[in-house]
PLY file of the C-alpha trace (Angstrom):
ply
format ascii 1.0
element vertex 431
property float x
property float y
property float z
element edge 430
property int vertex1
property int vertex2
end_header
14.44 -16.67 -15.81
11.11 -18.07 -14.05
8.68 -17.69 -16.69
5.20 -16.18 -15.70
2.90 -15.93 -18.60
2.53 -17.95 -21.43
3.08 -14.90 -24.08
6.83 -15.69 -21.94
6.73 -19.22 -22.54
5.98 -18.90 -26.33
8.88 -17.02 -27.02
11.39 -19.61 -25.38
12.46 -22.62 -27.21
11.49 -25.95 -25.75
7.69 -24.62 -25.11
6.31 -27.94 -26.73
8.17 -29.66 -23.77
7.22 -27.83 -21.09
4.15 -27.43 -19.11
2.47 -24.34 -20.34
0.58 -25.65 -23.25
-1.00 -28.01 -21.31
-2.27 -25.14 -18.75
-3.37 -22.91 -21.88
-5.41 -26.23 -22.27
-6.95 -25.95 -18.79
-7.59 -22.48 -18.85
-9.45 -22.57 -21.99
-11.37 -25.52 -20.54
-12.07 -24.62 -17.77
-13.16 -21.53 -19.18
-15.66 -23.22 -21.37
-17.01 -25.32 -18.55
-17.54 -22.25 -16.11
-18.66 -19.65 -18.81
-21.39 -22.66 -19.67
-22.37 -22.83 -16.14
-22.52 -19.11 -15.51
-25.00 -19.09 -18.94
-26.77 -21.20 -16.82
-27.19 -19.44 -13.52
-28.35 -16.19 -15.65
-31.10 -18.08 -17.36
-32.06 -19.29 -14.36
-32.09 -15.71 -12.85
-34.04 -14.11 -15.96
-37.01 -17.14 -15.76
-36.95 -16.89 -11.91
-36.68 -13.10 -11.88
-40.07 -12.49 -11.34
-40.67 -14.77 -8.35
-37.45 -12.98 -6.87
-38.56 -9.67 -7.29
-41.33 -10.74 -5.05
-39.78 -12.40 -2.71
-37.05 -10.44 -1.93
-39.33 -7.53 -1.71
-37.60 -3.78 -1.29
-34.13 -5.52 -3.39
-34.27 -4.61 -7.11
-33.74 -7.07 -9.67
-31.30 -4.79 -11.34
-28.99 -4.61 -7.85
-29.03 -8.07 -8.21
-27.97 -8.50 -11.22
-25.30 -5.78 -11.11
-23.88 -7.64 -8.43
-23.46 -10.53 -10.38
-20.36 -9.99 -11.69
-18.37 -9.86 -8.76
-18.22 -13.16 -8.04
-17.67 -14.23 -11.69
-15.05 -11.40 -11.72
-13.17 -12.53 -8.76
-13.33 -16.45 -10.29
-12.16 -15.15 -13.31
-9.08 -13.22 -11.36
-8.35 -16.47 -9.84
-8.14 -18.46 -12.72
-6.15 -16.07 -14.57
-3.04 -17.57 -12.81
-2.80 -20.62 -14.71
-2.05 -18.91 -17.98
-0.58 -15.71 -15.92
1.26 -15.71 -12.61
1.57 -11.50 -12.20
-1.57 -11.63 -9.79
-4.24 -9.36 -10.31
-5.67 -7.25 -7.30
-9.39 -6.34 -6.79
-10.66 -3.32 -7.82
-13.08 -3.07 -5.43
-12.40 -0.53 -2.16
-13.40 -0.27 0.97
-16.56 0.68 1.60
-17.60 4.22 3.42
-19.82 2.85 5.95
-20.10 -0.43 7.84
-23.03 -2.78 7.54
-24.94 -4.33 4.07
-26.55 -0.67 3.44
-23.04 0.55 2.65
-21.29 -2.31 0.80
-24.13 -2.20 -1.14
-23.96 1.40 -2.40
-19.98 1.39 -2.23
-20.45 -1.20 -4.85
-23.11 0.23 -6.94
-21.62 3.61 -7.11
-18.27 1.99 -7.95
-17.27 1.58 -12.01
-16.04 -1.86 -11.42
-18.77 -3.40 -10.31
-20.75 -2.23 -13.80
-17.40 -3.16 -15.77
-17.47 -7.21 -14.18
-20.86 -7.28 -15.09
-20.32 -6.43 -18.69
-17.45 -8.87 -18.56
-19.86 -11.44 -16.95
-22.42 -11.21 -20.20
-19.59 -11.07 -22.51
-18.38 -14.26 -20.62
-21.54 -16.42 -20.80
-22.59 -14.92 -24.17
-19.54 -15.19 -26.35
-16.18 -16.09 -24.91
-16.85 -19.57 -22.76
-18.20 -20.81 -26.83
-15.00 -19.52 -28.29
-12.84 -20.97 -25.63
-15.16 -24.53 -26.51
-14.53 -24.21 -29.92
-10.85 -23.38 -30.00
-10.00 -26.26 -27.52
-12.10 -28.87 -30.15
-10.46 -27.47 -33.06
-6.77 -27.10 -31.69
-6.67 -29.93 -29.64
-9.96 -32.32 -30.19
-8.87 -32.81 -33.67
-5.21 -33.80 -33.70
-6.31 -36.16 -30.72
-9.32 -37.68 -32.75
-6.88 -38.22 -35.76
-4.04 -39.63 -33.60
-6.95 -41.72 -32.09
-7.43 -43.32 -35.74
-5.98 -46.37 -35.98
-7.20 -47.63 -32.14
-10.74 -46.97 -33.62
-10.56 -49.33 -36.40
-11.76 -52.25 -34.54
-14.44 -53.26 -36.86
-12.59 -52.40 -40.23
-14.23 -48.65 -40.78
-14.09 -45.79 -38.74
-15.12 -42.00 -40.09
-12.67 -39.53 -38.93
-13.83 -35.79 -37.50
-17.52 -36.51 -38.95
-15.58 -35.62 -42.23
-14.42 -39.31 -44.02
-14.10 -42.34 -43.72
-11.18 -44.51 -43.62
-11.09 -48.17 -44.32
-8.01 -49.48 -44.49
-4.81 -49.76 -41.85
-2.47 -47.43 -44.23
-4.80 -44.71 -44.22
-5.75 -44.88 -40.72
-1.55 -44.78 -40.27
-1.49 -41.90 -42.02
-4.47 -40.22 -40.42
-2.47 -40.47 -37.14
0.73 -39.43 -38.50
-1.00 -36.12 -40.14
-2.90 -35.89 -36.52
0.90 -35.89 -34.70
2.01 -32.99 -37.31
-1.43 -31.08 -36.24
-1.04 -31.26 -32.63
2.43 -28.83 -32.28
0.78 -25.96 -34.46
-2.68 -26.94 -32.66
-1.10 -26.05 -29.11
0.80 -22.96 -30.42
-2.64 -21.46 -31.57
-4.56 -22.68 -28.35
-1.47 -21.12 -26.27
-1.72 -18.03 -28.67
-6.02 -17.64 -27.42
-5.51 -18.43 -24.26
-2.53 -15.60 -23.96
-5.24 -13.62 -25.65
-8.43 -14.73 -23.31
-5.90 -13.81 -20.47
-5.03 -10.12 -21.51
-8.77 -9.38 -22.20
-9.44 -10.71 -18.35
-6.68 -8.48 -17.07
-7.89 -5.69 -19.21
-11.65 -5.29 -17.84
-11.29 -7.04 -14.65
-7.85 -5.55 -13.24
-7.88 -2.28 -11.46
-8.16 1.38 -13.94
-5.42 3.80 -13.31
-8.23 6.34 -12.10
-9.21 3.50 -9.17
-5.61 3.16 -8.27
-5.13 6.59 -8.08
-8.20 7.13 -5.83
-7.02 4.54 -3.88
-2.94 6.36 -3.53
-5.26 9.60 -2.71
-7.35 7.62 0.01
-3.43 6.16 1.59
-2.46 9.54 1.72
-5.46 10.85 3.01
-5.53 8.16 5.55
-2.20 8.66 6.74
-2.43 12.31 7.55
-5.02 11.68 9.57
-2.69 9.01 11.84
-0.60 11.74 11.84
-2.48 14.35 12.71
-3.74 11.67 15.30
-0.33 10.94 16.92
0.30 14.82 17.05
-2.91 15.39 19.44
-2.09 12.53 21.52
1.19 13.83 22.00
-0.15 17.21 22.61
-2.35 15.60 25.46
0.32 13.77 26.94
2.17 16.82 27.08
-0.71 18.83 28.65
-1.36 16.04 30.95
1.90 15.79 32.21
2.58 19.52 32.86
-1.14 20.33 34.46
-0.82 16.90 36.68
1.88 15.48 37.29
4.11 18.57 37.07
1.50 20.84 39.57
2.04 17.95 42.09
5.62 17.86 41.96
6.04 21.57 42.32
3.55 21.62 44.86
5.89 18.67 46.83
8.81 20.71 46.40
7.65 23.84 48.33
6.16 21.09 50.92
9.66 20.28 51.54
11.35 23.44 51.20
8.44 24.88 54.23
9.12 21.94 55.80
13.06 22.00 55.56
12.82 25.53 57.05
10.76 24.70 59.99
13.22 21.54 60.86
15.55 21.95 63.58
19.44 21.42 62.67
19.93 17.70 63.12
18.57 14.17 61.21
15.33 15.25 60.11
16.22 18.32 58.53
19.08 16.25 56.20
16.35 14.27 55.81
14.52 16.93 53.87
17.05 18.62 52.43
18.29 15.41 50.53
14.17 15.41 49.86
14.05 18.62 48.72
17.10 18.06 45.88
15.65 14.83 44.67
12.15 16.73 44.08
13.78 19.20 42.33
15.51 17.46 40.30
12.71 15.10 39.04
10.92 18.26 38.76
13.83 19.29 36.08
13.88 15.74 34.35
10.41 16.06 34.32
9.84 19.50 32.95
12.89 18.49 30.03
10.81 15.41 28.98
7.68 17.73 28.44
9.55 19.90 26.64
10.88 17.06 24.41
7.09 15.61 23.63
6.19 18.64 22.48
7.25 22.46 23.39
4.99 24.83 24.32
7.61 27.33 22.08
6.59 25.18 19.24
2.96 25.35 19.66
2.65 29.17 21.15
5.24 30.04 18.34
6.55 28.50 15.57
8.84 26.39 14.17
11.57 29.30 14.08
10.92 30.26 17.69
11.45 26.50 18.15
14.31 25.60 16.73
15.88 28.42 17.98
15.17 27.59 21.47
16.92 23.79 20.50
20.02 25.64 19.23
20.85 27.37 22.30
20.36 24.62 24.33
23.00 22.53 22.51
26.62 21.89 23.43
28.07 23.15 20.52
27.27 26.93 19.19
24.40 26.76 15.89
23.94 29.42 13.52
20.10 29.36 13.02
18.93 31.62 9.42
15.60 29.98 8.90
13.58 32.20 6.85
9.78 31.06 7.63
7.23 34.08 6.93
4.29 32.27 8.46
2.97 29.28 10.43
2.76 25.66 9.01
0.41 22.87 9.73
1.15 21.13 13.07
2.11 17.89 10.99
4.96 20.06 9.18
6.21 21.81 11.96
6.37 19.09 14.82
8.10 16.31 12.30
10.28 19.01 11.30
11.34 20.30 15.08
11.63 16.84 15.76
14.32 16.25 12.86
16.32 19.50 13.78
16.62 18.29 17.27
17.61 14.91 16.66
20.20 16.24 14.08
21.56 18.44 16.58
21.77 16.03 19.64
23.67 13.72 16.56
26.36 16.68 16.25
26.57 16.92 19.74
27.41 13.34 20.85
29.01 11.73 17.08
30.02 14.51 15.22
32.92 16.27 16.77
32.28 19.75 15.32
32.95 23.38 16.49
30.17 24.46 15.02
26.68 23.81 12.75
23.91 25.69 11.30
20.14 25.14 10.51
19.05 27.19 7.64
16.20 26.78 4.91
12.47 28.07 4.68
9.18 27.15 3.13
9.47 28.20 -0.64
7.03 27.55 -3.26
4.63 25.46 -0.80
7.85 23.28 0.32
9.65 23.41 3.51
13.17 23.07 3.25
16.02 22.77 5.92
19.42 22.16 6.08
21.48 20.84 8.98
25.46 21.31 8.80
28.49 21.32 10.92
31.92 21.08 10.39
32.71 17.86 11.82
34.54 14.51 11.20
31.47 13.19 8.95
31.09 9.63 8.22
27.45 9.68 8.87
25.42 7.11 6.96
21.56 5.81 6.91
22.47 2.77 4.87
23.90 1.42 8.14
20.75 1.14 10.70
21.88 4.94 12.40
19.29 7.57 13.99
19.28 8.66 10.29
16.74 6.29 9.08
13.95 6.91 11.46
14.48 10.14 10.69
13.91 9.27 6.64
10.94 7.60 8.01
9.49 10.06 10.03
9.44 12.70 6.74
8.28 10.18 4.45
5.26 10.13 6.80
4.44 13.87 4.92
5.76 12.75 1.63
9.24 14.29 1.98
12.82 13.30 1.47
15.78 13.49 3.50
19.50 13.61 2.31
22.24 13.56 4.25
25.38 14.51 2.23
28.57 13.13 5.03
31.53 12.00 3.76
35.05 11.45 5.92
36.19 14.17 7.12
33.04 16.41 6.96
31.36 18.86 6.55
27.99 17.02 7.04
24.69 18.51 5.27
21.54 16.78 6.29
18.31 18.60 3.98
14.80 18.07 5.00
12.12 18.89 1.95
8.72 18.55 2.85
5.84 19.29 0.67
2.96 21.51 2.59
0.94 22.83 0.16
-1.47 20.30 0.48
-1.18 19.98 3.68
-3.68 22.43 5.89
-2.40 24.56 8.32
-4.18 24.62 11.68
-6.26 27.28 13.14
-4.87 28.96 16.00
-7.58 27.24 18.12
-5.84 23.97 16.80
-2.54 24.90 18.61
-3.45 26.40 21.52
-3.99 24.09 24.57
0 1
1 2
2 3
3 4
4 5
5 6
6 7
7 8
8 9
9 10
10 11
11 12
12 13
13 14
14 15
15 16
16 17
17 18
18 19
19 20
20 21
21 22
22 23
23 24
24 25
25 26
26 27
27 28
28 29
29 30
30 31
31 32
32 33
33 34
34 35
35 36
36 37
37 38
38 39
39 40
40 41
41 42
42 43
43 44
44 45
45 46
46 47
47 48
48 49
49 50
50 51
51 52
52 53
53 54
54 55
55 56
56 57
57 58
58 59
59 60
60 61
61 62
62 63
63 64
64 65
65 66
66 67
67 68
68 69
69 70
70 71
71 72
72 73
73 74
74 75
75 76
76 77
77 78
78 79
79 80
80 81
81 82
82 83
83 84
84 85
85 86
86 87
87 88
88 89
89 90
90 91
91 92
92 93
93 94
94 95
95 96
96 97
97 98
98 99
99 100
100 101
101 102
102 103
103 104
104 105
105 106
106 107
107 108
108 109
109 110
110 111
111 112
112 113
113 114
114 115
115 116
116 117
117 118
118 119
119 120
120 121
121 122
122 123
123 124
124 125
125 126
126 127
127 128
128 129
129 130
130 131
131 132
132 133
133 134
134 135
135 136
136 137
137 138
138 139
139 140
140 141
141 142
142 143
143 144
144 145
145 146
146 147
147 148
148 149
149 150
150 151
151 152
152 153
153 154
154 155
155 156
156 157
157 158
158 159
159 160
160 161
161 162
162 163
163 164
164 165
165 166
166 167
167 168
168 169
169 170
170 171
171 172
172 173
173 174
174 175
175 176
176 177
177 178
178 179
179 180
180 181
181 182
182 183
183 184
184 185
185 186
186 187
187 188
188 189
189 190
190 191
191 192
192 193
193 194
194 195
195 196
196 197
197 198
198 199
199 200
200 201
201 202
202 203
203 204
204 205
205 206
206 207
207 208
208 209
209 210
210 211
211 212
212 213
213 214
214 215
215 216
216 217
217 218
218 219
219 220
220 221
221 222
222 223
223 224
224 225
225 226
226 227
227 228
228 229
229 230
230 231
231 232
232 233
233 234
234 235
235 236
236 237
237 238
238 239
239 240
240 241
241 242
242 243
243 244
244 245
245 246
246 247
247 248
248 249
249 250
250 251
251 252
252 253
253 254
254 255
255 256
256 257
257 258
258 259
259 260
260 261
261 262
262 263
263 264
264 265
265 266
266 267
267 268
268 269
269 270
270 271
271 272
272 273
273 274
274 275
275 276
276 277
277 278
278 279
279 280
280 281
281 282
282 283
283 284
284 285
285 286
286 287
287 288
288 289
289 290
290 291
291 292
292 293
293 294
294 295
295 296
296 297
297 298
298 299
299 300
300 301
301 302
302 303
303 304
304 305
305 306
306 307
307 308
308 309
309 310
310 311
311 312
312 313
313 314
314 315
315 316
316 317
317 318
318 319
319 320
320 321
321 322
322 323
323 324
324 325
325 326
326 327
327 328
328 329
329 330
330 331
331 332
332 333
333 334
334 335
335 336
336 337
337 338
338 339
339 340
340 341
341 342
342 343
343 344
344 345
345 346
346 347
347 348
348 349
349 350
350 351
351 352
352 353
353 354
354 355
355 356
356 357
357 358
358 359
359 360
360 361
361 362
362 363
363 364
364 365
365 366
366 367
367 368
368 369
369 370
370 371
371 372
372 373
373 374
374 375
375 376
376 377
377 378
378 379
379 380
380 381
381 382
382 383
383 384
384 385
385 386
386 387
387 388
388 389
389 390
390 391
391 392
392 393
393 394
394 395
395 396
396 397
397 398
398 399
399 400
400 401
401 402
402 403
403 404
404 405
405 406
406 407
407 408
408 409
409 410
410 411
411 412
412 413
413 414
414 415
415 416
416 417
417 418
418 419
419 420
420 421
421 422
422 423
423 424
424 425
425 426
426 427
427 428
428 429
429 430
C-alpha cells in the first residue's frame, strides 16, 4: 500500500530507511523559514500601516489585514503535501457578484477567510519557532555530535555549547552517542511534523457547514440547468408548432386547392405525389413536437400524459397512476420522458403481451413503476437506454431500479424526491 502521510509511514517498519523522515525534515524547515518570513511581512505591515491607510485611501487597514491569510493559507495548503498527500481543497467559494467589489465582500463575509487569518498569527507568532526549535533539537544535535570528531582539528572542540571534549576517545564517543540520538531524533521530528500537519488540515481545510453550503449551492445550481433545458425545450416546441408547423399546413391545402384545380394528366400526379409528401412531413413533424414536449403534458398532467403514451404503444398498458395534483415541470417532464422511453423499450426488446405504469407521489416522492411480462434480460450495467435514463433522474436526486432477470417479468421504479422541488404556477406551463 502507497503510503500518504507520515502518521502511515510511522507505523510501517523500515521508516528509518525510507524517505519520509527526511520530508518531516523539510516541512518543519521550511516551515520555520516561511513562518519567519511571514513575521516579517506583518511587522512590516503594522510599522507601515499608517502610511497605507493613507495611501490606499477608502481600503481599511483591517480588510487588509483580514485578507492576509489567504495567501499564507493557500501556501500552507500547498506545503501540506510533503508530510500529507490527501490534498486539501480551498474553502473559499465563488463569489456572488463579478468584479473586486464582490470578491471582496464574498471573502469578508466568509468564516474562512477570519479562520486563515487566525492561523496566519498563530503561524508567525508561535508555530514557525516551534518548528525551529524542534528541527535544532531533533536533528541539529545528533548532527553536531556526529560532527565531533571532524571538529577536532586543533585538539579541543566544545560540543552543543554544553562541554568540551579534548581528547580523540571522547570525541569517538560523542559521535557514537550522536548516531544513537539521530533514530529517536527523527521519530519525534516525524511525530511534530504529523502533528504541525493535522493542525494545518484542521483550521485551514474546508468545515462541514462550508461543504454543505457548497452541496446546497450544486443542487441549487443544477435545478436551475434544469429548469433551463425544460424552457428551451418548451420554446423549441412552441417554435416549431407556431412556425414551421403553420407553414406546412398552410402548403398542404396549397396543394390540395391546387391538386383540385389540375386537369387529369402530368401535373396533377405531380401534385398529388406533392400533396402526400406534405402530409406526411406534416405527420413526422407534428410526432417530433409531440416527443419534445406534449402539449397533454403541459395543459394536463403527468397522468393525462402518460396515458396518452400508453395508448399510442404497440403493446396494450395498464396505466393506475394515482397523482392527486400537479408537480413541478422538472418532475413531471423527466418523469414522462422515462415512462416513454420504458415503453418504446417494451415495444421493440421486450417481447411482452402486456405492461403497466403504476405509482404516485406519496409523502413528497414520486414513485412509478414500469412492468411487462416479457423475456427480461434488461441490464444498465451494460451501456443500454437504461443508463441515460439513471442519469436523467439523478438530475432531480432520484434513483432508478430496474429489477429484469431471464425470463421476465421486468419492473423498472422511478423515485423522485419533489418536496423540495417547487411546483410551477399555471402561468409557468401555459405557452
Amino acid at each position: 500500500m502507497r503510503m500518504r502521510t507520515v502518521w502511515q509511514a510511522l507505523a510501517r517498519p523500515g521508516f528509518l530507511w525510507s524517505v519520509w523522515p527526511w520530508r518531516a525534515v523539510l516541512y518543519l524547515g521550511s516551515g520555520a523559514v516561511a513562518g519567519a518570513v511571514v513575521l516579517v511581512l506583518l511587522l512590516a505591515g503594522v510599522v507601515g500601516g499608517g502610511v497605507l491607510a493613507v495611501v490606499l485611501v477608502g481600503i481599511p487597514l483591517l480588510v487588509l489585514t483580514a485578507l492576509a491569510g489567504i495567501p499564507v493559507a493557500a501556501a500552507e495548503r500547498y506545503r501540506l503535501r510533503i508530510v500529507d498527500r490527501e490534498p486539501v481543497p480551498g474553502p473559499h467559494r465563488v463569489p456572488d457578484l463579478p468584479g473586486l467589489r464582490g470578491w471582496l465582500t464574498t471573502r469578508l463575509r466568509e468564516q474562512a477567510t477570519w479562520r486563515e487569518l487566525a492561523y496566519t498569527l498563530l503561524f508567525a507568532l508561535v508555530l514557525w519557532p516551534l518548528d525551529a526549535f524542534v528541527l535544532v533539537v531533533g536533528l541539529g544535535g545528533p548532527l553536531a555530535m556526529l560532527g565531533t570528531p571532524a571538529l577536532m582539528g586543533d585538539g579541543e572542540v566544545k560540543v552543543l555549547k554544553l562541554w568540551t571534549v579534548t581528547t580523540w576517545p571522547s570525541a569517538a564517543g560523542i559521535a557514537v552517542l550522536g548516531l544513537v540520538l539521530l533514530a529517536p531524533g527523527l521519530y519525534a521530528l516525524a511525530v511534530v511534523a504529523g502533528a504541525r500537519a493535522g493542525l494545518t488540515r484542521l483550521l485551514l481545510a474546508p468545515e462541514e457547514r462550508e461543504s454543505a453550503h457548497r452541496v446546497v449551492e450544486l443542487a441549487r445550481s443544477r435545478l436551475r440547468l434544469v429548469d433551463a433545458f425544460e424552457a428551451e425545450r418548451r420554446r423549441i416546441e412552441r417554435d416549431l408548432h407556431d412556425g414551421a408547423q403553420q407553414r406546412l399546413v398552410a402548403l398542404t391545402v396549397t396543394l390540395g386547392l391546387a391538386r383540385l384545380d389540375a386537369r387529369p394528366g402530368p401535373l396533377a400526379d405531380q401534385l398529388a405525389k406533392a400533396h402526400d409528401e406534405a402530409g406526411r412531413a406534416l405527420a413526422e413533424l407534428r410526432e417530433l413536437i409531440h416527443g419534445i414536449h406534449p402539449r397533454v403534458l403541459v395543459d394536463y398532467g403527468l397522468e393525462a400524459a402518460v396515458a396518452d403514451a400508453a395508448d399510442r404503444g404497440a403493446v396494450p398498458v395498464d396505466v393506475q397512476l394515482d397523482l392527486p395534483e400537479r408537480l413541478s415541470p422538472a418532475v413531471e417532464a423527466t418523469a414522462y420522458f422515462v415512462v416513454c422511453e420504458a415503453l418504446a423499450n417494451i415495444d421493440r426488446h421486450s417481447g411482452a403481451t402486456r405492461a403497466g405504469v403504476r405509482g404516485g407521489h406519496r409523502d413528497g416522492r414520486l414513485v412509478l413503476e414500469v412492468y411487462d411480462d416479457g423475456c427480461g434480460g434488461a441490464d444498465a450495467g451494460r451501456g443500454s437506454g437504461l443508463t441515460g435514463l439513471g442519469d436523467r433522474v439523478s438530475v432531480l436526486d432520484g434513483s432508478l431500479l430496474v429489477s429484469s432477470p431471464v425470463g421476465g417479468p421486468t419492473v423498472l421504479r422511478v423515485d423522485i424526491p419533489c418536496a423540495d422541488i417547487p411546483c410551477g404556477a399555471e402561468g409557468e406551463r401555459g405557452e
